[in-house]
N, C-alpha and C positions, 0 to 999 in steps of 0.2 A: 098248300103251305110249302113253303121252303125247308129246305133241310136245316140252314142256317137258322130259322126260327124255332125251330126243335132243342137246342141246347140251351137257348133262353129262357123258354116256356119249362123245362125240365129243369135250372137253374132257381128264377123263380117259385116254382112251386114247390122244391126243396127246400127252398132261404124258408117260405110262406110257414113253411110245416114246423121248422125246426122251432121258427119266432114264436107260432103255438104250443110246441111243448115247455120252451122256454117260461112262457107267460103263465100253465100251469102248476109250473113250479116256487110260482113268486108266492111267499106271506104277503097277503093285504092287509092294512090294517084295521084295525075294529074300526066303528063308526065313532063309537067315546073317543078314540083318541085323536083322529081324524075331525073333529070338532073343537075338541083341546086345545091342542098343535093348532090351528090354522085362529081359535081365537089370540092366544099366545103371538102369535106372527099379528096378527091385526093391533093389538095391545103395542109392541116395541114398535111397529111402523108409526102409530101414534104418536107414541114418546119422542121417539127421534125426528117428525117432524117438527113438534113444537119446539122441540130444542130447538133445531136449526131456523127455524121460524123463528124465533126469539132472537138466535144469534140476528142472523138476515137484520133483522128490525133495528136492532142495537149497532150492527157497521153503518145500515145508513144513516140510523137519525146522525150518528158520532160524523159521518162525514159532511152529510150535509149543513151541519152546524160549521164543520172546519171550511166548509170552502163557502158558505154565504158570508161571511165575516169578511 
């Protein structure tokens, strides 16, 4: 090994360490709410596409009525 490769690999494996103790300090969330929250987020992604799905449907019929004429 390189001597040059030595303050990467010491580098690294300090970054590696610190990101683990970091990540045991994180609150997870519960499961209940983690289920919640992401129906919640599936529900308003619904909504908002049929809106715009609606909209979308309503500029074209409106235009293509204006330009076959």
């Amino acid at each position: 090994m390189n001597k040059r490769d030595l303050p990467f690999q010491n580098k690294a494996t300090g970054y590696f360490g610190e990101v683990r103790a970091e990540l045991a300090k994180v609150v997870w969330p519960k499961r209940e709410e983690v289920v919640k929250l992401t129906a919640t987020v599936v529900m308003i992604s619904a909504i908002v596409s049929a809106y715009l799905g609606a909209l979308d449907y309503i500029f074209a019929r409106t235009l293509e009525l204006l330009l076959v004429r």
